[in-house]
C-alpha positions in Angstrom: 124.7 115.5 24.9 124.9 117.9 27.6 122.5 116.0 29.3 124.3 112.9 29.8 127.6 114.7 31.1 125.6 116.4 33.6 124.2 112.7 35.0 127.9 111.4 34.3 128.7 114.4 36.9 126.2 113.7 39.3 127.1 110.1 39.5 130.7 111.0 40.4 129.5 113.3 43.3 127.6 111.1 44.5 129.5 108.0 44.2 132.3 110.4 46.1 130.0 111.2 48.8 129.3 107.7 49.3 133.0 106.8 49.3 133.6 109.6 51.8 131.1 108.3 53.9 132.1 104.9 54.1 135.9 106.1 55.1 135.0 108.7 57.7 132.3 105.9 59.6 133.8 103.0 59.3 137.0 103.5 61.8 134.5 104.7 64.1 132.1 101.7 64.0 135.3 99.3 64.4 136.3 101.1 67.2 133.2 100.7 69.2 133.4 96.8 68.6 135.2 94.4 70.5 138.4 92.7 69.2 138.2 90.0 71.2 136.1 88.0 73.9 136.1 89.7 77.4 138.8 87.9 79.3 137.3 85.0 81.2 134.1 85.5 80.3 132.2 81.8 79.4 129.2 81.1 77.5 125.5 80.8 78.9 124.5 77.3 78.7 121.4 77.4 76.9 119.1 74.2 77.8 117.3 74.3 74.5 120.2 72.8 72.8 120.5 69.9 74.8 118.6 66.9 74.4 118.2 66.7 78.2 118.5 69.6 81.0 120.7 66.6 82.8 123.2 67.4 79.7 123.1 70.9 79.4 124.3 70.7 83.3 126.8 68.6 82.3 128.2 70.9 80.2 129.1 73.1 82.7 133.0 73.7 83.2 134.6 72.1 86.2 134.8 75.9 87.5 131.3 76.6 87.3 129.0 78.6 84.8 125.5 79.5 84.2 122.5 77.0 82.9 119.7 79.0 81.3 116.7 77.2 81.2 113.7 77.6 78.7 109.9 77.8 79.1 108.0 74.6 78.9 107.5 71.5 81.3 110.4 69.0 81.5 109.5 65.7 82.7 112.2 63.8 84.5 112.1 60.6 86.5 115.5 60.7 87.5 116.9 63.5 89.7 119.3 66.3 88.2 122.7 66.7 89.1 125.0 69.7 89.9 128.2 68.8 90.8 130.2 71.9 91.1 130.6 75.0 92.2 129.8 78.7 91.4 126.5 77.2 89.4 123.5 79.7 88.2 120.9 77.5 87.3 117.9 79.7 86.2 114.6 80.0 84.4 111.7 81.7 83.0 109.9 82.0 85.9 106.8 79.6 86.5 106.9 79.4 82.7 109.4 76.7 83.9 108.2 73.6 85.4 110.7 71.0 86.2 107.8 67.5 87.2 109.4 64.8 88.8 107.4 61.7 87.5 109.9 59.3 89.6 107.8 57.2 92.1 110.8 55.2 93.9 111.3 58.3 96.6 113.9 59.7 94.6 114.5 63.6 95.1 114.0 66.3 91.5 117.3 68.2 92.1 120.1 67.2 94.2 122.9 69.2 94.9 126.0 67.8 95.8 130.1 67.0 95.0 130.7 64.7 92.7 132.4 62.3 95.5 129.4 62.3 97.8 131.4 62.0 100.9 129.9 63.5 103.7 132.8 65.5 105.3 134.1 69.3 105.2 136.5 68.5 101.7 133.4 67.2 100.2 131.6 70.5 99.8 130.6 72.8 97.3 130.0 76.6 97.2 127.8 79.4 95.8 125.2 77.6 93.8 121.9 79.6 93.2 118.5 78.7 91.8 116.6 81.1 90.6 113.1 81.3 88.4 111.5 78.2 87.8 108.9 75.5 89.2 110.0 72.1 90.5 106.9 69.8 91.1 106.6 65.9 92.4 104.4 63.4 93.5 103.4 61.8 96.3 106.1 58.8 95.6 108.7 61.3 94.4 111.2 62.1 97.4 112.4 65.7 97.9 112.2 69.0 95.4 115.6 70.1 96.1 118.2 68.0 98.0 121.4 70.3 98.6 124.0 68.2 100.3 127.1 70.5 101.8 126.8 73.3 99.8 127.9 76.7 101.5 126.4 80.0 100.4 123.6 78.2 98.4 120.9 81.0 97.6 117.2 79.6 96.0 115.3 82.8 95.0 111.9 83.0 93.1 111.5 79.3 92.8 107.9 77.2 93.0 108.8 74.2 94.9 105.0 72.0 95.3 103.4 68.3 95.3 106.6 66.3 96.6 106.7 63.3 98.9 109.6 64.1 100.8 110.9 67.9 101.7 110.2 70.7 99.5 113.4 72.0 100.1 116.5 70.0 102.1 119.3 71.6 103.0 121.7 69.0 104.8 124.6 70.6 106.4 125.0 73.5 104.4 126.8 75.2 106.9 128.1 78.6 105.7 125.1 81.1 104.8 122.4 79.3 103.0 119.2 81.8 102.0 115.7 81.0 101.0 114.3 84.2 99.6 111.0 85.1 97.7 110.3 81.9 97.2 106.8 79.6 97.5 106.7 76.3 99.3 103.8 73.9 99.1 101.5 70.8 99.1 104.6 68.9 100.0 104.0 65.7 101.9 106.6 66.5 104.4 108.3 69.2 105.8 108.5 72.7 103.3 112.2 74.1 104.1 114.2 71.7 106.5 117.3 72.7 107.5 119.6 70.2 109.7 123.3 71.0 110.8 123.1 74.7 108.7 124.2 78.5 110.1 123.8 82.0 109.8 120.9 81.2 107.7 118.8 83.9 106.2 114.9 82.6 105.4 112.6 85.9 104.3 109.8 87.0 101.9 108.7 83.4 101.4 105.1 81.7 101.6 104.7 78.4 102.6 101.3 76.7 102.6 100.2 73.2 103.7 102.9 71.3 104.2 103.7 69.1 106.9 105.3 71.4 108.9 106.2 74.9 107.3 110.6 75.2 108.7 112.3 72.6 110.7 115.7 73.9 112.3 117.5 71.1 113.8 121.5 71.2 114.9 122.1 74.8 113.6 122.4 78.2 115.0 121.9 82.1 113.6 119.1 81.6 111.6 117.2 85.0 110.6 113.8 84.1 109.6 111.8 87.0 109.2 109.0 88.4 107.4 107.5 85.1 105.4 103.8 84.1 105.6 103.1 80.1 106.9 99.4 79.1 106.4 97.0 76.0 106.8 100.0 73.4 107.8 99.4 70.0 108.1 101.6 69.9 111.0 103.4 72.6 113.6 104.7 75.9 111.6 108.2 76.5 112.8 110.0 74.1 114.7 113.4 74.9 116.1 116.0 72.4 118.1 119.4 72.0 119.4 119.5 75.7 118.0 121.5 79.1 119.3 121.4 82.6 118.5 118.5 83.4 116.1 115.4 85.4 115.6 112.1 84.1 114.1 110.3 88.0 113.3 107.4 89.6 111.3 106.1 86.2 110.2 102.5 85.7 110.0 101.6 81.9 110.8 98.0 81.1 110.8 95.8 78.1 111.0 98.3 75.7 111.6 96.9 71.8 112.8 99.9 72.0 115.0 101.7 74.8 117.1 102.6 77.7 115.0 106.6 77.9 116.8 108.2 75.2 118.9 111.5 75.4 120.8 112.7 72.0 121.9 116.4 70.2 122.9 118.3 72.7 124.0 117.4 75.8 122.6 118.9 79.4 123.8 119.6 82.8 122.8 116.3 83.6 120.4 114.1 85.8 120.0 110.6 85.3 118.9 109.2 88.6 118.3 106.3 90.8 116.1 104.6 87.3 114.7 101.1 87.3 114.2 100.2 83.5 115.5 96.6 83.4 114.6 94.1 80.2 114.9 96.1 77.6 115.4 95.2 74.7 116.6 97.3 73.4 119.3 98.6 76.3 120.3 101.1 79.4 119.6 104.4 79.3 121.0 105.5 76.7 122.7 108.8 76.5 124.6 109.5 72.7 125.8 113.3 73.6 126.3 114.4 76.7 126.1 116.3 79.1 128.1 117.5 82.8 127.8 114.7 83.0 125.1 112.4 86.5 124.8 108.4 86.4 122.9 107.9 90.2 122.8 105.4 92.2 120.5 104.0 89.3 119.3 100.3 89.4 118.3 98.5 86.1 119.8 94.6 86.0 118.4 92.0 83.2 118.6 94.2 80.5 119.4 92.9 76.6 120.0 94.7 76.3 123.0 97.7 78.0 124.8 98.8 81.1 123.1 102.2 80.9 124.7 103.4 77.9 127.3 106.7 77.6 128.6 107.4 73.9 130.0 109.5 72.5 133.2 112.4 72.4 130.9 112.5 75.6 129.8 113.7 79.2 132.2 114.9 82.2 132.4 112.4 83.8 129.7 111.3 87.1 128.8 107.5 87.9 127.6 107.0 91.6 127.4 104.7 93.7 124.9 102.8 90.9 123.9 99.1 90.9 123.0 96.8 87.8 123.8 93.1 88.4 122.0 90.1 86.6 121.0 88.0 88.2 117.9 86.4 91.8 119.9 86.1 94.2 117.3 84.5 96.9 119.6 81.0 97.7 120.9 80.9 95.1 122.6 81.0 92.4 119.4 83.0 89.5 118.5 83.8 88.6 115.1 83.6 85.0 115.4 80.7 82.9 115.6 79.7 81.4 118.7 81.4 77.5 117.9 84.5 79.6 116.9 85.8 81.7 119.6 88.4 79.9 121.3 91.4 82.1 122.6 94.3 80.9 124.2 95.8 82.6 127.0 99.3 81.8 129.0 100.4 78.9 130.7 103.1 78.2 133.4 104.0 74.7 134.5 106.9 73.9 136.6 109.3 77.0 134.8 111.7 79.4 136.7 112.6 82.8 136.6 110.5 84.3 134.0 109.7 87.6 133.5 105.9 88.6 132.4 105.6 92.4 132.2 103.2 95.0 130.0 101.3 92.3 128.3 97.7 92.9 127.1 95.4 89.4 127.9 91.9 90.1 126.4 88.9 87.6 126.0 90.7 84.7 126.9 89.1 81.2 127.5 89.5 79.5 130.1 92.2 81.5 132.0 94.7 84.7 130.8 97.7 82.9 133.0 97.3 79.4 133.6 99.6 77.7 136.5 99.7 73.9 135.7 101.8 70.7 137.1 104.3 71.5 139.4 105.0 74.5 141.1 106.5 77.8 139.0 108.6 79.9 140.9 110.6 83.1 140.5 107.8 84.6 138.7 107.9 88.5 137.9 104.3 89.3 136.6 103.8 92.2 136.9 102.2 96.0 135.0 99.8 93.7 133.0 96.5 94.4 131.7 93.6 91.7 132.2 90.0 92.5 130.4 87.5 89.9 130.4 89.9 87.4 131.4 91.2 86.1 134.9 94.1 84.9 136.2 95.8 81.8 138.1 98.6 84.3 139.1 97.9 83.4 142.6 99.3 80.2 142.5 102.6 81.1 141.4 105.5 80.7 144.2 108.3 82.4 145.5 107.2 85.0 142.8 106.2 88.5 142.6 102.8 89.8 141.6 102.5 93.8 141.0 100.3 96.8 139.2 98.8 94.2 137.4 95.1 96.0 136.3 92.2 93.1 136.2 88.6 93.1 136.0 86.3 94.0 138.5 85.6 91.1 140.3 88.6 89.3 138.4 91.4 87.7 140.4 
């Protein structure tokens, strides 16, 4: 009997403590949770509830959202739509492959208003892709087609195997960046970028292409520290451009120039680039004026490491180094059917300055002077080792404390 009120008792504590519990926690865990949805805060889009990624874009408020998409490969053979503005569209990485099947020249992604007009009230702004792999064919058209979109930011994306661009961007003129990105095996050329400005392109790799950048109609771009290898074509080419700087880019083995400067060009600098065995040549400035190539790093090249054309004046090259493959003690790296090495070449320019540049083991001439006459010529504190020089045949220039070879010219 005594027993069973003592359990009676201890069923009442406990049932007491538990009550107290329950009364002293709970106001504290309501307080910690939220009464209601954050103010303007919208939903994540998640892909993987839409029967298409086409209709979980669709989904998207007229004022923008995000689009998460899932791992897996997604098959598409017509291109994908964004319409609107203040877009995230991202994925799981490479774990993400967008594949364009589409063989009627028709673009993956394309990014542009809903009206399609092609005029300053037709555009969108900030959209950004981010984390996933966009592939084609060689009868697909572009990887991603952004049509007047300012501030448009691509970042970690896998853009390969298209027949068109890997990535267009067609007059989107306020701020466009291409970041951390890789660029590939597309058919034409890997980033083009045609009536754009203040344009930021860094940390990408691009890798056989046609050509790696086209800049056409455009001014301020900042392209620095990206790495452009085995192109089909030239690596950077640059036109009707202002006010811009192409710096710490590696571009190597290039079938074409590895930076051209045509139509009109002024104001940039081309500067610390490792140009390395290309094969028609390193810099090349068909018409450019007010332009400097300083620190650069020109090594084996095919032909000329640097010409500057009878369109092109008033040019700086200072600091630069001009090599073939010496690796000291008297060796060469290369083997003997491999050892071309591009030096300079003049032909028909004015006013250029060419001061405190090293030309080493340069075939067949350091300074070439070709076509007609270049004149105004400041070349001068130079150093010339196993190399000579046309320097002689420049006119109305002047030639100074230049150190050359014994026996060299």
């Amino acid at each position: 009997m005594r027993t069973t009120h003592l359990t009676a008792i201890v069923s009442l504590i406990a049932l007491a403590a538990i009550s107290a519990f329950y009364v002293t926690t709970s106001p504290a865990q309501d307080a910690d949770m939220p009464a209601a949805r954050l103010p303007g805060a919208k939903p994540v889009i998640d892909a993987s509830r839409y029967p298409t990624l086409q209709a979980a874009i669709d989904a998207l408020p007229d004022d923008g959202g995000a689009v998460r998409l899932p791992p897996g490969t997604f098959e598409i053979s017509e291109p994908l739509r964004i319409s609107t503005s203040d877009v995230l569209l991202e994925g799981a990485g490479t774990a993400t492959h967008i594949k364009n099947v589409n063989a009627e020249g028709k673009s993956a992604l394309i990014l542009q208003h809903s009206s399609g007009a092609e005029n300053r009230k037709a555009e969108l702004w900030r959209v950004r892709l981010a984390n996933f792999r966009i592939t084609g064919n060689e009868k697909s058209g572009h990887g991603i087609e952004a049509r007047r979109i300012n501030e448009i930011f691509v970042e970690g994306v896998t853009v390969s195997y298209h027949g068109g661009d890997g990535i267009q961007l067609y007059y989107c003129y306020e701020d466009p960046r291409i970041c951390d990105s890789l660029v590939t095996y597309n058919k034409k050329t890997g980033l083009n970028l045609i009536g754009c400005h203040d344009i930021v392109v860094s940390a990408n790799q691009f890798e056989e292409n046609q050509d790696a950048v086209r800049c056409f109609d455009g001014f301020n771009l900042c392209m620095t520290g990206n790495n452009l290898d085995d192109h089909l074509g030239n690596g950077v080419v640059i036109e009707n451009t202002y006010g811009s700087v192409v710096s710490g880019n590696m571009i190597e083995e290039c079938r074409g120039a590895a930076i051209v400067l045509d139509r009109d060009c002024y104001g940039i600098a081309l500067s610390a680039n490792v140009i390395a065995h290309n094969t028609a040549g390193g810099i090349q400035l068909r018409d450019a004026h007010g332009c400097a190539v300083s620190a650069n790093t020109f090594t084996i090249m095919g032909v000329d490491a640097l010409s500057i054309g009878p369109e092109s004046g008033r040019i700086t090259v200072t600091g630069n180094n001009f090599s073939d493959s010496y690796i000291g003690d008297d060796k060469l790296r290369r083997a003997e059917n491999d050892r071309s090495a591009g030096g300079m070449s003049l032909n028909g320019t004015l006013d250029v300055t060419v001061v405190g540049n090293l030309f080493s083991g340069l075939r067949p001439k350091a300074l070439a002077v070709k076509g007609k006459p270049s004149t105004r010529i400041l070349f001068g504190g130079n150093v010339l080792a196993d190399a000579v020089s046309e320097d002689d045949k420049l006119d109305a220039s002047l030639v100074t404390d230049n150190l050359k070879p014994t026996g060299g010219k």
